[in-house]
VEXLO-145526 format. One record per residue (C-alpha): residue in three letters; x, y, z. Coordinates in steps of 0.5 Angstrom, whole numbers, plus 500, padded with zeros to 3 digits. Layout:
BEGIN
ALAXYZ/...
//
This chain:
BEGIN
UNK596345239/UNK602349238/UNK602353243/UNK601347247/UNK607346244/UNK611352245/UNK609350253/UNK613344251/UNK619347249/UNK620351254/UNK619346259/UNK624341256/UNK629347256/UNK627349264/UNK628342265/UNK634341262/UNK637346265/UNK636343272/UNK636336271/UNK644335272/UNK643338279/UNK636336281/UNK641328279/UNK647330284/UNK643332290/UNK638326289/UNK643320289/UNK647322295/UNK640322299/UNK636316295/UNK643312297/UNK643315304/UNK636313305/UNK637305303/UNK642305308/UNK639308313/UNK632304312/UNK636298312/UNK639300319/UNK635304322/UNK633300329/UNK640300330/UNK641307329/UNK635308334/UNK640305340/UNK644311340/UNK645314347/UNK649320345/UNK650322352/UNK654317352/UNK658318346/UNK661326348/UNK661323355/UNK667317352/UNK670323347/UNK672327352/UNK675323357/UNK679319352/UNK686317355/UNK691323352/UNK696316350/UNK691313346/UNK689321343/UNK697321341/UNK698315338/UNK691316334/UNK694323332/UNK701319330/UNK697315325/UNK692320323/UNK698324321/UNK702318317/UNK695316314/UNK694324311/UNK701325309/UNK702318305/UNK697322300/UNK703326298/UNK705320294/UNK701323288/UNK704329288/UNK710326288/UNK708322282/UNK706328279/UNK713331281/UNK717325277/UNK712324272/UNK711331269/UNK718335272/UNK715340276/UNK720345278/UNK717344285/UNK721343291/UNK719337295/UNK717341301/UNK712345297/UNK710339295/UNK708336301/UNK705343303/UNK700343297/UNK698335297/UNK697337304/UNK692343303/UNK689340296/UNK688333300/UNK684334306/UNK680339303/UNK677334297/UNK677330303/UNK672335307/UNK668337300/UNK669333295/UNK666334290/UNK668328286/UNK676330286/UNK674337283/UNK677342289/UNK683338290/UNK684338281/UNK683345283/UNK686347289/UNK693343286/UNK692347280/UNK692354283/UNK698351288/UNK702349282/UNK700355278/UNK702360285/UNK710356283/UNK710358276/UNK708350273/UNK704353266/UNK697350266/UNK698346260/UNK703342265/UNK697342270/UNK692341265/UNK696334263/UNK698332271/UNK691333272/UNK688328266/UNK694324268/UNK692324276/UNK685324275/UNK683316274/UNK689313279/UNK686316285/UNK680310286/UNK685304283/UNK687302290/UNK680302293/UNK680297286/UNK685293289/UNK681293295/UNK675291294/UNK678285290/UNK681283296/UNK674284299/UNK671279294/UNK676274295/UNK676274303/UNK683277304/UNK679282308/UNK673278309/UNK666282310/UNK661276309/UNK657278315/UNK657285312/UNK654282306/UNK648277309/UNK644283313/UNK645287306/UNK646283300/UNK646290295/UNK653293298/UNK656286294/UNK654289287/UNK657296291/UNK664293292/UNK663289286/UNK662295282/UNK668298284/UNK673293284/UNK672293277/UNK674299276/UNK681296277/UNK681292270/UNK678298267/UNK684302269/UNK689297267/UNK685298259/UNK685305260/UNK694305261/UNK696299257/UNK691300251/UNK694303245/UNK687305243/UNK684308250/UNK691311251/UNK692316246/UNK686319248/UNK689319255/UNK697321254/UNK695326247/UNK699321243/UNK704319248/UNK703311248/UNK702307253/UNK704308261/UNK711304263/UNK709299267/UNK713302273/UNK709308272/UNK702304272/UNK705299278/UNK707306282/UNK700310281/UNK697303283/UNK702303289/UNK700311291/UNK693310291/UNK693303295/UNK697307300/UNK693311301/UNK686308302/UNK690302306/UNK693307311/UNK686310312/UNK683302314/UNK690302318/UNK688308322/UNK681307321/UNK682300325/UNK687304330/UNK681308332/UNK677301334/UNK682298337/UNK683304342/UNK675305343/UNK672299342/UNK673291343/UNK680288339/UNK676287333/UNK681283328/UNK684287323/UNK683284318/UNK675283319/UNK675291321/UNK678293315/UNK673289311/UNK669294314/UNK672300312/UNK673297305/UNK666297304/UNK664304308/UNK668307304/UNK665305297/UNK658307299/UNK662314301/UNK665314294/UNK658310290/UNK654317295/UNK658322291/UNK657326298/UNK663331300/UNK667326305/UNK662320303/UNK659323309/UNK653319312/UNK653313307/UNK660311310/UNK658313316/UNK652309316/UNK655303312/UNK661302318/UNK656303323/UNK653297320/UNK659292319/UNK660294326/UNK654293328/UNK654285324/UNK661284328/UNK658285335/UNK660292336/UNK655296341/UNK652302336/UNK654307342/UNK661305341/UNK661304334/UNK658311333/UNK663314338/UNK670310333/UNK666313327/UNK666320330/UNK674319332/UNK675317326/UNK672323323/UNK676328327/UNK682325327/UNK682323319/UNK678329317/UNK678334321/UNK684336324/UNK689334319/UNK683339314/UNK684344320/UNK693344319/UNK690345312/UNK687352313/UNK692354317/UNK697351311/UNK693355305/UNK692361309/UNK699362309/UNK700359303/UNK696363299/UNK696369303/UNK700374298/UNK707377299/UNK708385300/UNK710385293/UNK705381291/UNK700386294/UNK703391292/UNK703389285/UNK696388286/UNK694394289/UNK699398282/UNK696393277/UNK689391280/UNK686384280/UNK680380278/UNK675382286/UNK670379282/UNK673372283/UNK671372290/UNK666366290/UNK668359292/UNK666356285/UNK671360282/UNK675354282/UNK673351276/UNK675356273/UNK683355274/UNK683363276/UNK690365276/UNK691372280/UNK691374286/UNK685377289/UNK683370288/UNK688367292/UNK686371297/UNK680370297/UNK681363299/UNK686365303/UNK681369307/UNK676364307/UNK680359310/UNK681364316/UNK674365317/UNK673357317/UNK678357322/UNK674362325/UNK667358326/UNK671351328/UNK673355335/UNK666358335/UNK665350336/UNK670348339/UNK668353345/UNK660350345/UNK662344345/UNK667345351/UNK662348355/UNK657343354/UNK661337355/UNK663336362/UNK670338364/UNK675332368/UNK674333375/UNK682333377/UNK681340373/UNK675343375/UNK677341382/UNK684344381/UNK681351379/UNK677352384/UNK683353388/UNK685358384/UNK677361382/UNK671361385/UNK665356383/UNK661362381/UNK667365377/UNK668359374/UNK660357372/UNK661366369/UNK667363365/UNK662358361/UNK657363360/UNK661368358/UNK664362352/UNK658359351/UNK656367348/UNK663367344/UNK662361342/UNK656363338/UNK658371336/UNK665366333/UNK660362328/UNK656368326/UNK662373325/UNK666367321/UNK662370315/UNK665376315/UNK672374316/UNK671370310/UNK668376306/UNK675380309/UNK671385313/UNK676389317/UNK671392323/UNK670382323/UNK678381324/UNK679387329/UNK672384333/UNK674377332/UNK681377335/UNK678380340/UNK673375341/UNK679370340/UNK683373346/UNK677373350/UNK676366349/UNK682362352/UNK681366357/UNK674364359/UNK675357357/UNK681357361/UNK678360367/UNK672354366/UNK674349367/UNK683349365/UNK681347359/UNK688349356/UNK688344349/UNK682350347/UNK686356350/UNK691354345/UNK687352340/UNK683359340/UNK691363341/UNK694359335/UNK687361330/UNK688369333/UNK696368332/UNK694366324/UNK688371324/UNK694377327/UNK700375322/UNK694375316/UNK692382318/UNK693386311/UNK688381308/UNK683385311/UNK681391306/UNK674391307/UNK671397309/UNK664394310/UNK659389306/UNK652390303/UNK647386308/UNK640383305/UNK635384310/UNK635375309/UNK642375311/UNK641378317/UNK634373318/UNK640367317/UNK645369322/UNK639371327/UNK637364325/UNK644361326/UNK645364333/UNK639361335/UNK640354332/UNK647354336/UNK644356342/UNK639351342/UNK644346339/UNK649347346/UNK642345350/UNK641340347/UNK648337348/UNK649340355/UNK642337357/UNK643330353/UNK650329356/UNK648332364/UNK643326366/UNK648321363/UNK654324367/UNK651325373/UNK650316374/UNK657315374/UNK659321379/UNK659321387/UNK654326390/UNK661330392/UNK662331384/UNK656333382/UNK657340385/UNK662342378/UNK656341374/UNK651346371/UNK643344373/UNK639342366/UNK635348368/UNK642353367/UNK644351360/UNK637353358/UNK639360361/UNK646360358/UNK644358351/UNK639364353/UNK643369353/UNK649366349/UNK643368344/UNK642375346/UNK649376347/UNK650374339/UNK644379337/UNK647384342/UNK653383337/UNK650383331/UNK646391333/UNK652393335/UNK656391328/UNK651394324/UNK649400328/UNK657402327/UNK659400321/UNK661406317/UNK658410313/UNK659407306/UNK659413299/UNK658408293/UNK652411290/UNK652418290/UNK648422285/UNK653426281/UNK652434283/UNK652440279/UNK660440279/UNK661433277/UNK655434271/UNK660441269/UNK666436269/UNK663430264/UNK660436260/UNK667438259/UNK670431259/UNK667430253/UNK669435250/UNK675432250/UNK674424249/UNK669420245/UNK662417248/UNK658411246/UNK650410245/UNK648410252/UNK653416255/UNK646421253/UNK643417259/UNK648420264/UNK645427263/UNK639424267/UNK643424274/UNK641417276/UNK648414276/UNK654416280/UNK661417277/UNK667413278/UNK673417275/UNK679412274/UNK686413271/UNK686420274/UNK680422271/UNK681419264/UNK676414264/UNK669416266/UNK665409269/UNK657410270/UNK654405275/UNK648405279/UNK648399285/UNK643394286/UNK643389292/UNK650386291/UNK652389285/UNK656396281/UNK651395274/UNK655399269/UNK651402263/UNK655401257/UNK663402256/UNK667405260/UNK668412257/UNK676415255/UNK681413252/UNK680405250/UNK688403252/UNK687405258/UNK680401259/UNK682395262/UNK686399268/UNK680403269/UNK676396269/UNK681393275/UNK682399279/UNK673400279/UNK673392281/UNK679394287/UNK672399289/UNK668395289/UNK671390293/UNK673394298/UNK665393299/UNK665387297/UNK659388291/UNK661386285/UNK661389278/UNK657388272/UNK657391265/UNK650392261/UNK650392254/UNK658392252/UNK659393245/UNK663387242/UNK670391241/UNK670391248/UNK669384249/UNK676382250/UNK678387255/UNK671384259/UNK674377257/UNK681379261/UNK679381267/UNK674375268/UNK668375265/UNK663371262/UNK658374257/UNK650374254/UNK647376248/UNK643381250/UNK639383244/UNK641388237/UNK642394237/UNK638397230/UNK643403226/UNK641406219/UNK646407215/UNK644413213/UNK648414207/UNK644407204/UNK638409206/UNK631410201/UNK625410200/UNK625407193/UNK623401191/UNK618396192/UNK621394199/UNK619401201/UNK613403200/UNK610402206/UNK614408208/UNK613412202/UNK606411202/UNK606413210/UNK610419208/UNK606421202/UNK600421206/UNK602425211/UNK604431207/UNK597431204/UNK594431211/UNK599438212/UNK603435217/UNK608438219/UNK615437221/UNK621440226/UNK627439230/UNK628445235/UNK634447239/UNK635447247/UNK633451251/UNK626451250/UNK620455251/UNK615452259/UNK609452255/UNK613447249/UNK615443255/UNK607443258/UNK604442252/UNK610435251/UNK607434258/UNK600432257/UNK602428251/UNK606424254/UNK601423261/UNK596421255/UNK602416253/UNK604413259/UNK597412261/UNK597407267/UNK604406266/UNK610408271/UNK616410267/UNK622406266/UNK629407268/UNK637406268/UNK637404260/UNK632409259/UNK630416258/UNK623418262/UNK619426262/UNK624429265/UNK624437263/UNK631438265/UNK634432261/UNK630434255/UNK633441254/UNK640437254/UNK638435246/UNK634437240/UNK627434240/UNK622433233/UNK616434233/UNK611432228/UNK605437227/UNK597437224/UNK594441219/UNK592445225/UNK600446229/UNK597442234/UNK603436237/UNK601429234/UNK607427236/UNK613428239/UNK621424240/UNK627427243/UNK635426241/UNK640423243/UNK647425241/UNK652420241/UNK659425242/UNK663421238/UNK664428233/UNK658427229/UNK658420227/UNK651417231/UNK645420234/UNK639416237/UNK631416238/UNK631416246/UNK624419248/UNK618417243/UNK611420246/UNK605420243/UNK597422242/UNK592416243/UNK588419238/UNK594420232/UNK593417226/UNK595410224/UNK603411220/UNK604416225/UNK611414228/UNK612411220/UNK612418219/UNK617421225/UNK622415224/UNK622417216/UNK622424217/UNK628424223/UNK633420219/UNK631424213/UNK634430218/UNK639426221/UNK642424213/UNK641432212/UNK645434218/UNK652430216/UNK650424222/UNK652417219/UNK648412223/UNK641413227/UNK640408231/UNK633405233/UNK634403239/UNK636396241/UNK632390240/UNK632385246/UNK633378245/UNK633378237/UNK638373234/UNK639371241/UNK640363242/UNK640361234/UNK646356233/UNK645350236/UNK652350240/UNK649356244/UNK650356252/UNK641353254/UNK640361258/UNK641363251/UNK637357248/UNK631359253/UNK632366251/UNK631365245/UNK624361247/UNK622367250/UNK624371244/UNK619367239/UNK612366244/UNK614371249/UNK610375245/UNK603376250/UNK608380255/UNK613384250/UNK612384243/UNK620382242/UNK619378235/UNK615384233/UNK619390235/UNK625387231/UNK621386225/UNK618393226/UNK625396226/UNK626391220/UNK622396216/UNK628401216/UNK633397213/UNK638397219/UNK645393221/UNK644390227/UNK650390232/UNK651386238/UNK650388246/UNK652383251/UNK652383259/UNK659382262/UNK658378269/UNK663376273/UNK663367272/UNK660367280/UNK654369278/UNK648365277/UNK645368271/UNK638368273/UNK640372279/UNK642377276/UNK637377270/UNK632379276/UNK636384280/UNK637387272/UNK629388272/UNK629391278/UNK634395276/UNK630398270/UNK624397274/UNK626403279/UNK621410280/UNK625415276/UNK628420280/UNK629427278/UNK636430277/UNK639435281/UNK638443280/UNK644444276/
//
């Protein structure tokens, strides 16, 4: 029953920890399913052929107009960030206010995200002009509640027939309750400005909202949804039959409540679908409603968040003083992930890293661009024009050689991102190669633009690129090579769906422009190959990277003398070892141990020096790793370091305790005691003798440790990084104490560690022992060696840590930690954590906390793995000195 019980703890914390995202994912897809079950003949009539064939032949007036409104449509957004500005007296000029409600717009319209990447965007924007995140904390409570108002106002205009959507409403009764819901969030709103009990919890104490300020947040966000069912009923009106405004607005109003009720980035597919619906109950064929929805995607969607890239990777590129103040100062690389955004990061290297990873956004869009160009048929007038200046065969290699960069750009987008130097000098390339294909195709002189506009920006944010190259995982690889081979397929698929469609509607005359099905599976073929060609020669010239070289003979000479100059800590004994490399940072003050595993730069305990220059030797470390594009990682930090990790942008986890014996306190008298005594007492009765022996040794004590400490490993494998193990060139660095029987023979035997803090602290590293040994034993040698350590000046002896002990006991505790203290009390059937702490309680120690410092990117459980590996790891033996 109770260990039944333990099971259901643990279970109950498992699931805690998954439950909110397991919530976010399911609502979206049960959304999606209601109303794909609701609609789903209609969907099946869907001919997509038709549909790329009526995208590509649109008339260029109605293509302007719908660009005009589209724009119009995105920028009456800014009336937000307007507000904002005469709201809060944001020192922002209008200009830049404009650019950073464009970028912070279309980018929460394409991930949403529920409105987090545009708080976070705008807060990062405002912050680049100097606006205090105090303001910005402010205008984000203040904006956050406003934004759904005017869908509010909307729906109620909905309910009441203003925008009539009865028909709507017949097929699908659910979506009423929908509109309702959200309509009245608006009265809700009202409360929450003009209510002085609900408005001192929004405005800190301000009062009520003026009603000039709740009329304008009121108007600004009407603005915007009424000009997205403006443009949305623009789209239909050029594509479809003349639907009246006011029933195709009904439509809109409803689509885009289920897109916000989804939760989904952009209410992609419920809005989709629920539109397709209402048009569908207006009389709109489902192949022509399909076709307004994709338009009104690119259009609202897609290309303004495309003007957005390009805007943030120039306004979030750093100056030349602002590099050059990053390079003199170091930044956070850590912050690299996109997930960073929640935690309002303020330097540069972040900034760039967004910069960068709008580039390679850029990037996989002209991959696209170039396959859906390709697959699409050309216009006649233009292919017949370019046949007088090139051959059919040249122009059908031209499409073969853009269906081949077209994939390589979708796979080498990543790299972009990642700011990778070698992927900039093979994009740009691939970029320029491009326009002059697709061009050459067909005349298709809007993607050669295109492509020369995005190899432009990528020219003009060349200094981003400082990355020498990055760490590949085997399933990265196996993902690319999956992603070029779901692009080649995918531009079959289109090519094909659209080519027997194509051919209906042409004259005999007409059709010799256009590829034979049987070519498009060859073209797809070697765009495939072409894209595993690049992927070859990527990784067969990448240069050689040095990140984890062993430290030779003259780098362990130079550590030895460093520390006759400077302090170490508990762990830098390990060093010795010759397992982990040497960073030297601020001219060779700061030494920084690390070893690699998969993506990341472990360091094992502090920096060794001078701690005021910790934290610069911190930043310049993080600027090495990210020329790699690996991260870095502190294992078991002290706790007076804690705040040197927490400005450089790390989050922590209690690792366990480290057990240090005041050896001034320490006794063996009293009741408490005399187990020990008793172990100690009989020890000498028995004649056992005890040594501690100096280096260097003899080869015959070193043979005779050997076979003790085979007997003691038994099926075992050694640990490392953290750990000491048998090696013989190690142990003749440091004393070793030995307790002896009657007869001199070796019962047991232990290794010391110094700290190199002048005589303060020295450690047991290595403890090794007979099977046969009697019981009380390691009592004996730990009694024993703090008795030595007491006799010969030392101040603390330290047992070791204890992992996990006080981990997760206050109730605020973080849940990784709550779990790690569930592991801690019942994990005792695979390592005995309760049981070693209450071992080392024996000794009467002071326990001091370790704790792992991560960058906030990381997820936990990911690196609590690559850690275990890490430790798991065969010992290698160190170099001949």
């Amino acid at each position: 029953m109770r260990e039944s019980l333990r099971k259901l703890k643990i279970l109950q914390l498992l699931t805690a920890l998954f439950r909110a995202r397991i919530i976010k994912i399911l609502i979206p897809l049960i959304i999606l399913a209601v109303i794909y079950m609701q609609g789903r003949k209609e969907i099946e009539h869907i001919n997509l052929a038709r549909v790329f064939f009526e995208l590509r032949h649109m008339p260029p007036s109605a293509i302007i107009q719908i660009l005009i409104a589209s724009f119009v449509a995105v920028s009456v957004m800014s009336t937000y960030d307007y507000l904002l500005r005469r709201q809060f007296k944001l020192d922002v000029n209008w200009k830049a206010t404009f650019r950073y409600a464009w970028i912070a717009n279309t980018f929460n319209n394409m991930i949403g995200f529920a409105g987090l990447t545009g708080v976070g965007l705008r807060t990062i924007l405002y912050k680049k002009s100097g606006i205090p995140m105090k303001t910005m904390g402010a205008a984000v409570l203040f904006l956050s509640p406003i934004m759904l108002v005017g869908l509010s106002l909307l729906g109620w205009l909905t309910i009441i027939g203003v925008f009539p959507a009865e028909p709507l409403f017949n097929a699908h009764p659910w979506l009423r309750f929908a509109v309702w819901g959200i309509s009245l969030y608006l009265p809700f709103f009202l409360l929450m400005q003009r209510s002085s009990l609900f408005a001192k919890w929004f405005h800190k104490g301000e009062g009520k909202l003026p009603w000039k300020v709740v009329i304008a947040s009121v108007g600004s966000s009407f603005l915007e949804w009424a000009c997205a069912g403006l443009l949305f009923w623009i789209v239909i009106y050029h594509d479809l039959a003349h639907l009246p405004l006011q029933d195709t607005l009904g439509v809109y109003i409803v689509a885009a409540i289920a897109g916000i009720i989804s939760m989904a980035p952009g209410g992609i597919g419920a809005f989709d679908l629920t539109a397709l619906l209402g048009l569908q109950s207006l009389g709109v064929d489902s192949t022509r409603a399909i076709t307004a929805l994709l338009l009104f995607r690119i259009f609202y969607f897609l290309i303004p968040w495309l003007i957005g890239l390009v805007l943030a990777a120039f306004e979030i590129t750093p100056s030349r003083k602002q590099m050059k103040e990053m390079v003199t100062t170091g930044y956070d690389a850590s912050r690299s992930a996109w997930l960073k955004f929640w935690g309002w990061p303020s330097q540069f290297g972040f900034l760039g890293d967004l910069g960068a990873w709008a580039l390679g956004k850029l990037v996989l869009a002209s991959g696209i661009i170039l396959l859906l160009s390709a697959a699409t048929p050309g216009l006649i007038e233009r292919l017949r024009f370019m046949e007088h200046i090139l051959s059919l065969p040249i122009m059908r290699f031209s499409e073969q050689l853009s269906v081949v960069i077209g994939i390589m750009l979708i796979i080498v987008s990543r790299a972009i991102s990642m700011r990778i130097r070698r992927a900039f000098l093979w994009t740009a390339g691939l970029l320029l190669a491009g326009a002059i294909f697709t061009f050459a195709k067909g005349f298709d002189y809007e993607e050669a633009i295109i492509l020369l506009i995005v190899a432009v920006i990528l020219w003009v944010s060349r200094a981003r690129f400082n990355r020498e190259s990055v760490s590949i995982a085997p399933r990265n690889i196996l993902i690319w090579i999956i992603l070029a081979f779901v692009s080649s397929l995918s531009y079959y698929v289109v090519g094909t769906q659209i080519h027997p469609a194509l051919l209906r509607h042409l004259p005999l005359r007409a059709q010799q422009w256009f590829l034979d099905p049987h070519e498009y599976a060859i073209t797809a073929a070697v765009g495939f190959i072409g894209a595993i060609i690049l992927l070859a020669a990527i990784f067969a010239l990448r240069p050689n990277r040095h990140i984890e070289d062993r430290p030779t003979a003259e780098d362990m000479d130079k550590f030895a003398n460093f520390l006759q100059n400077e302090q170490g800590n508990l762990l830098t004994h390990l060093l010795y070892l010759g397992d982990k490399s040497f960073y030297w940072a601020q001219n060779d003050k700061i030494l920084i141990p690390y070893s690699r595993v998969r993506d990341k730069l472990v360091v094992l305990g502090d920096p060794i020096g001078e701690k005021n220059l910790v934290g610069a030797a911190i930043q310049e470390f993080q600027r090495y790793a990210d020329h790699y594009a690996l991260t870095v990682v502190f294992y078991q930090a002290a706790p007076e370091y804690l705040s040197i990790y927490h400005e450089n942008g790390y989050n922590f986890f209690k690792l366990g305790e480290e057990a240090l014996v005041p050896l001034e306190k320490f006794t063996l008298s009293g009741k408490s005691n005399q187990g020990l005594r008793t172990a100690k007492n009989k020890s000498e009765r028995e004649g056992q003798q005890f040594e501690v022996l100096q280096p260097p040794f003899s080869s015959e004590l070193m043979a005779e440790l050997r076979v003790i400490s085979d007997e003691w490993l038994g099926d075992r494998k050694e640990k490392a990084y953290s750990l000491g193990w048998f090696n013989e060139q190690y142990i003749q660095q440091s004393p070793i104490a030995l307790l002896r029987d009657a007869e001199h023979r070796i019962l047991a035997f232990a290794t010391l560690a110094p700290a190199y803090d002048n005589h303060q602290v020295i450690s047991i590293d290595l403890m090794r022992h007979l099977n046969d040994t009697p019981n009380g034993t390691m009592d004996v040698l730990f009694v024993r060696l703090i008795e030595w350590a007491k006799e010969n000046g030392y101040t603390y002896f330290n047992l070791g840590m204890s992992p996990l002990s006080s981990v997760g006991e206050n109730m605020n505790a973080h849940r990784e930690e709550k779990l790690a203290r569930l592991v801690f009390q019942y994990g005792g059937h695979w390592y005995g954590f309760e049981g070693l702490r209450r071992y080392k309680e024996k000794f009467s120690p002071e326990w001091e906390a370790r704790y792992l410092a991560y960058p906030a990117g990381i997820p936990l459980p990911i690196l609590t793995i690559d850690l275990v590996r890490l430790v798991s790891r065969r010992p290698r033996p160190v170099e001949a000195t």
